[in-house]
C-alpha positions as CSV (number, residue, x, y, z in Angstrom):
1,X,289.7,101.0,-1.1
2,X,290.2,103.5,-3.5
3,X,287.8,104.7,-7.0
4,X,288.5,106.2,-10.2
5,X,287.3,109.9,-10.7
6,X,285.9,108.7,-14.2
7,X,285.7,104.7,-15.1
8,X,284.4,104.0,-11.3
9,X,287.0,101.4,-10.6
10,X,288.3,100.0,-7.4
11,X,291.1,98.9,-6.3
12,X,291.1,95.7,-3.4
13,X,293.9,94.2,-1.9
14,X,293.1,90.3,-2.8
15,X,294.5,87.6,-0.3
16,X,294.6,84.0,-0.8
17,X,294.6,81.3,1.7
18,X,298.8,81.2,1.2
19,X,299.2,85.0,2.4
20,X,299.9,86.2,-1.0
21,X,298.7,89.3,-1.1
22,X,297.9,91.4,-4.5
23,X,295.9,94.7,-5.9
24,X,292.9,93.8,-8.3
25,X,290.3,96.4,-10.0
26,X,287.3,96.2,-10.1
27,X,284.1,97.4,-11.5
28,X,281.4,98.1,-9.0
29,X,277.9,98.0,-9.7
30,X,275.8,101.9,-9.0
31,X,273.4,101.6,-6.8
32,X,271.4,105.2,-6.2
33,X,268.0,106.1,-4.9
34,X,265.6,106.5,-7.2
35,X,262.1,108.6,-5.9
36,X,258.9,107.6,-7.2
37,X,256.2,110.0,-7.6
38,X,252.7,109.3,-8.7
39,X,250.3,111.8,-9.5
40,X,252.7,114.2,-7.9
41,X,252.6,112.1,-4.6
42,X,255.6,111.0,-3.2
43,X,255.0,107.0,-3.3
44,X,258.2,105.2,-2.7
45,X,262.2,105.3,-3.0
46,X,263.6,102.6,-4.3
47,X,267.7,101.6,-3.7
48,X,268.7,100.5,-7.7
49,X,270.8,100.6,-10.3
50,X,269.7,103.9,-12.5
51,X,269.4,101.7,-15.9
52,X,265.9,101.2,-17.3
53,X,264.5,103.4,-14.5
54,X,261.1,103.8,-16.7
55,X,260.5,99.7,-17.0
56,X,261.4,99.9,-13.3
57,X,258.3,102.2,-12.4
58,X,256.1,100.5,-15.0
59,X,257.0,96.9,-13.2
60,X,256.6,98.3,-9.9
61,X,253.1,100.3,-10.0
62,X,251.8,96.6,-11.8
63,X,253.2,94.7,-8.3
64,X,251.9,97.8,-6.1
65,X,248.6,97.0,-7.5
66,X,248.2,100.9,-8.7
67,X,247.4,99.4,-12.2
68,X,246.3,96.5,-14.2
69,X,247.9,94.8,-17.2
70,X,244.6,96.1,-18.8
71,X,245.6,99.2,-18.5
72,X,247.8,101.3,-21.1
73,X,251.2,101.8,-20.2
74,X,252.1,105.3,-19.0
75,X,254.8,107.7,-19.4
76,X,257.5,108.3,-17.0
77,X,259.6,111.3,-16.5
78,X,262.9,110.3,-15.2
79,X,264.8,113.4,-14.0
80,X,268.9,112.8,-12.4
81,X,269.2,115.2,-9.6
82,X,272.9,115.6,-7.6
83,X,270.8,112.9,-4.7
84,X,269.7,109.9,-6.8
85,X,266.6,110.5,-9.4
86,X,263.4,111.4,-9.5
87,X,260.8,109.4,-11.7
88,X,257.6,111.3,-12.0
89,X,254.0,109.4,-13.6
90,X,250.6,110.2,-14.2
91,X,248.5,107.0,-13.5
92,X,244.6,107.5,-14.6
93,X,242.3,109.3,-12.8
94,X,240.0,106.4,-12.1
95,X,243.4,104.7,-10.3
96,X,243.5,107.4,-7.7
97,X,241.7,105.9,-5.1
98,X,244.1,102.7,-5.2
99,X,246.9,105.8,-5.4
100,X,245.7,107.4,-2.4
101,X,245.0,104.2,-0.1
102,X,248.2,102.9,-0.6
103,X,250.7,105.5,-0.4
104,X,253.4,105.1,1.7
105,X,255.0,107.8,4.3
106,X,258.6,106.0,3.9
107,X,261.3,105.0,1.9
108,X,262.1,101.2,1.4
109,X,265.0,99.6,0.5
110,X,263.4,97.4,-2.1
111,X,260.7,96.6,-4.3
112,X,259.4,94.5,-2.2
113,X,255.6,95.5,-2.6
114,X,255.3,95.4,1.8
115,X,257.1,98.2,3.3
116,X,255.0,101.0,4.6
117,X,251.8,98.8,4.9
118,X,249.6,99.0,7.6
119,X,248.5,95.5,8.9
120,X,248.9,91.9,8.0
121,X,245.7,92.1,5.8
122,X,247.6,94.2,3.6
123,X,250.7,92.2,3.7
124,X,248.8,89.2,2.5
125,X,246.4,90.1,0.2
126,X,244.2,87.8,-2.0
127,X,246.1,87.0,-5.0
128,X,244.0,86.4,-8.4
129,X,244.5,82.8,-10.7
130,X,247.3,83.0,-13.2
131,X,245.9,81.9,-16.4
132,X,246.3,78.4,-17.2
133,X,249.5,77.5,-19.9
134,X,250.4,74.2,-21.1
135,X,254.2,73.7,-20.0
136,X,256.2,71.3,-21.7
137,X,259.7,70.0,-21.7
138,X,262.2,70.6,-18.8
139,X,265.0,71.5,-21.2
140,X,263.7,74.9,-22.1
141,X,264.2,75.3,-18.5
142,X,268.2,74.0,-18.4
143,X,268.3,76.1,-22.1
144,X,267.9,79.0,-20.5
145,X,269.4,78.7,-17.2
146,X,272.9,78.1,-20.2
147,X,271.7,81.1,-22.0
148,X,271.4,83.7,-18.7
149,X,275.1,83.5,-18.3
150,X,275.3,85.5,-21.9
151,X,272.6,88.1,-20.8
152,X,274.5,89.7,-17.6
153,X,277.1,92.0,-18.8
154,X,276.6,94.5,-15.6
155,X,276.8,90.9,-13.0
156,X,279.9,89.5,-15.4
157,X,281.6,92.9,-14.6
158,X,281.0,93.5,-11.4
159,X,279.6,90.1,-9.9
160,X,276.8,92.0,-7.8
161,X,273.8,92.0,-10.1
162,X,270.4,90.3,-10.3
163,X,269.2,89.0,-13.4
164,X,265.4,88.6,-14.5
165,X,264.8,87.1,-17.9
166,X,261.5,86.3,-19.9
167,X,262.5,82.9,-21.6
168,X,260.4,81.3,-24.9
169,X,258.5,77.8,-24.8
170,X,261.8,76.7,-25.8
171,X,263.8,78.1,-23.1
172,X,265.6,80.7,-25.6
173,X,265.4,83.8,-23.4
174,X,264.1,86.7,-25.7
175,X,264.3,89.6,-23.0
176,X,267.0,90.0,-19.8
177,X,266.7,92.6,-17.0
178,X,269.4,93.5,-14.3
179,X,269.8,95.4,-11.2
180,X,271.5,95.3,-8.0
181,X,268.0,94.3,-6.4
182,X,266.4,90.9,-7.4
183,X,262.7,92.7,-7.0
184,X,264.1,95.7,-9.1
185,X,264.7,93.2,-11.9
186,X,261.9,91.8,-11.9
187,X,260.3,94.6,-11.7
188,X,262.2,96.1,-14.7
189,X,261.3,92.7,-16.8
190,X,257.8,93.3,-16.2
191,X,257.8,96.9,-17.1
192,X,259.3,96.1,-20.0
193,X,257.4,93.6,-21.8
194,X,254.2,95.8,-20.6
195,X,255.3,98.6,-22.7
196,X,255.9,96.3,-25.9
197,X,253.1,94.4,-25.2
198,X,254.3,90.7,-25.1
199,X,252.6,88.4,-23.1
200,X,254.6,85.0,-22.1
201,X,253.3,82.9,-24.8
202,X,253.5,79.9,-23.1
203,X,257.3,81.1,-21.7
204,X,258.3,81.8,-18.5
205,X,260.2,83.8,-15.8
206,X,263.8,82.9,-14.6
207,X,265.3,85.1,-11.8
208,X,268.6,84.6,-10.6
209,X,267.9,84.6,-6.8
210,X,266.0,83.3,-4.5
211,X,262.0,82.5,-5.3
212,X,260.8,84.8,-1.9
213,X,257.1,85.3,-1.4
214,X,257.3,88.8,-3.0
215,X,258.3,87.6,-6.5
216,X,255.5,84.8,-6.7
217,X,253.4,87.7,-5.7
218,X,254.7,89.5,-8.9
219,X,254.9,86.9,-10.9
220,X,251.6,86.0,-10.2
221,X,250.1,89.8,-10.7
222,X,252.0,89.9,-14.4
223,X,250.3,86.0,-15.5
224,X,253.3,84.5,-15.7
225,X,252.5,80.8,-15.8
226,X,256.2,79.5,-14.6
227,X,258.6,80.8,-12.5
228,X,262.2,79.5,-12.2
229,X,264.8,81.1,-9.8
230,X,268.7,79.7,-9.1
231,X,267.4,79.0,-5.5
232,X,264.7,77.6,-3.5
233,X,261.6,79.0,-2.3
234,X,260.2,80.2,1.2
235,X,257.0,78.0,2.9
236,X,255.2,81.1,2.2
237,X,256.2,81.5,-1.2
238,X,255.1,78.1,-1.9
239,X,251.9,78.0,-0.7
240,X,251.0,81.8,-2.5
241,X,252.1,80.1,-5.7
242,X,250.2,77.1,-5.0
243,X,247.0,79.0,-4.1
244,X,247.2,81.2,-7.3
245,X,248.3,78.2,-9.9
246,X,251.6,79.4,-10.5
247,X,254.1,76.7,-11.0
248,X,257.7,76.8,-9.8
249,X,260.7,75.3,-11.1
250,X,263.5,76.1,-8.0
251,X,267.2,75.4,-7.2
252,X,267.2,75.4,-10.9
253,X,271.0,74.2,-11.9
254,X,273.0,73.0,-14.6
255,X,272.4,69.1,-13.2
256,X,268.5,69.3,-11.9
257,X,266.1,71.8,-11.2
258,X,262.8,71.0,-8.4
259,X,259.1,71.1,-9.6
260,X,256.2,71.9,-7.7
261,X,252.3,73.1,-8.6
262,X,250.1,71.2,-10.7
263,X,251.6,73.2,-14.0
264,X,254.3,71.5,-14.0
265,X,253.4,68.3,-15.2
266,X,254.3,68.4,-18.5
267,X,257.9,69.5,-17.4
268,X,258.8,65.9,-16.7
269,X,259.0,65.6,-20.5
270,X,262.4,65.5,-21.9
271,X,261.9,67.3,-25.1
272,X,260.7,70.8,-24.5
């Protein structure tokens, strides 16, 4: 396997079941560490692509429960060092003791809003309601599984990427996220629409993974009302989205998508 000094190309030898054998380039997505710092704590390292690295922190201090959605969203300094980056905030004073009480001493691999805590008590933490949203119409949830494919130029070029997008009522999808992390996405998604203010207006999430325990969990700490992901959901993930109202539309495909939580009643509709 060999890269480009500038475009970042590889080349693979590709083989097919007959034995032909071929060179093909490809694009391959970056994938770098990126240090978080908080209040000039070192908090977590995050493994992800370095695009929309501010959204990123924004996302993933709102799932570490460091800040509320009531809160104003704060700067971030993003500095690219010859290692990875650095991404430096200032949350508010009145956040420190959350700061302090949850920092970690290690370096995960992911968002995933559980490495470096110290019993199960942590691990599962109370989560609080998601607000209540009338969802109608399971076509806005086919809509935008068809519009996603548009909205992942970095997966479409290099087939490793995660996609997190913020779709309408009506299943157009208004904002799109990606990194090589499904958490990171999400993360970024959530960061994003923090920092321009949007709420889901009676829209919804739709990730392009797997619905794990940890993204209910962030879902459920941003309101998001819905949640629809390509693939189906843990037993744990299940029940946490069941116990904090959040409805879930899984193994969403082209043909049928699976419903479960009392929000999604109105999905049976045809007509979003």
């Amino acid at each position: 396997m060999s890269a480009g000094p500038e475009d970042r190309s590889f080349t693979f030898r590709q083989v097919t079941p007959e034995g032909r054998v071929a060179p093909v380039t490809r694009e391959l997505a970056e994938e770098v560490p990126i240090a978080i710092e908080f209040n000039g704590i070192g908090y977590a390292v995050l493994m992800a692509t370095p695009a929309d690295v501010e959204e990123l922190v924004l996302g993933f201090a709102l799932a570490e429960r460091l800040i509320g959605r009531e809160d104003a969203p704060f700067e971030v300094d993003v500095h690219a060092t010859a290692q990875g980056i650095v991404a430096r905030a200032t949350l508010p004073q009145e956040r420190t003791e959350a700061l302090l009480s949850r920092v970690r001493h290690r370096a995960s691999e992911s968002s995933c809003g559980i490495c470096g805590v110290e019993n199960l008590e942590q691990a599962i933490r109370p989560l609080p309601p998601v607000t209540p949203s009338t969802l109608t119409g399971s076509q806005a949830v086919f809509r935008a599984l068809e519009e996603l494919k548009g909205r992942q130029p970095l997966n479409a070029r290099t087939g490793a990427a995660h996609a997190a997008a913020l779709a309408a009522a009506d299943g157009a999808i208004r904002l799109a996220r990606e990194d090589v992390g499904r958490h990171n996405a999400f993360d970024k998604l959530i960061g994003a629409m923090w920092r321009r203010g949007w709420a889901w207006d009676g829209g919804f999430a739709l990730l392009s993974s797997r619905c794990s325990y940890e993204l209910v969990e962030k879902a459920v700490l941003a309101d998001c009302p819905l949640l629809a992901t390509i693939s189906a959901p843990t037993r744990l993930a299940a029940e946490r989205a069941a116990g904090a109202g959040l409805a879930l539309a899984v193994l969403a495909r082209p043909d049928s998508i699976l419903l479960y939580g009392e929000g999604t009643s109105g999905l049976d509709q045809r007509e979003a």
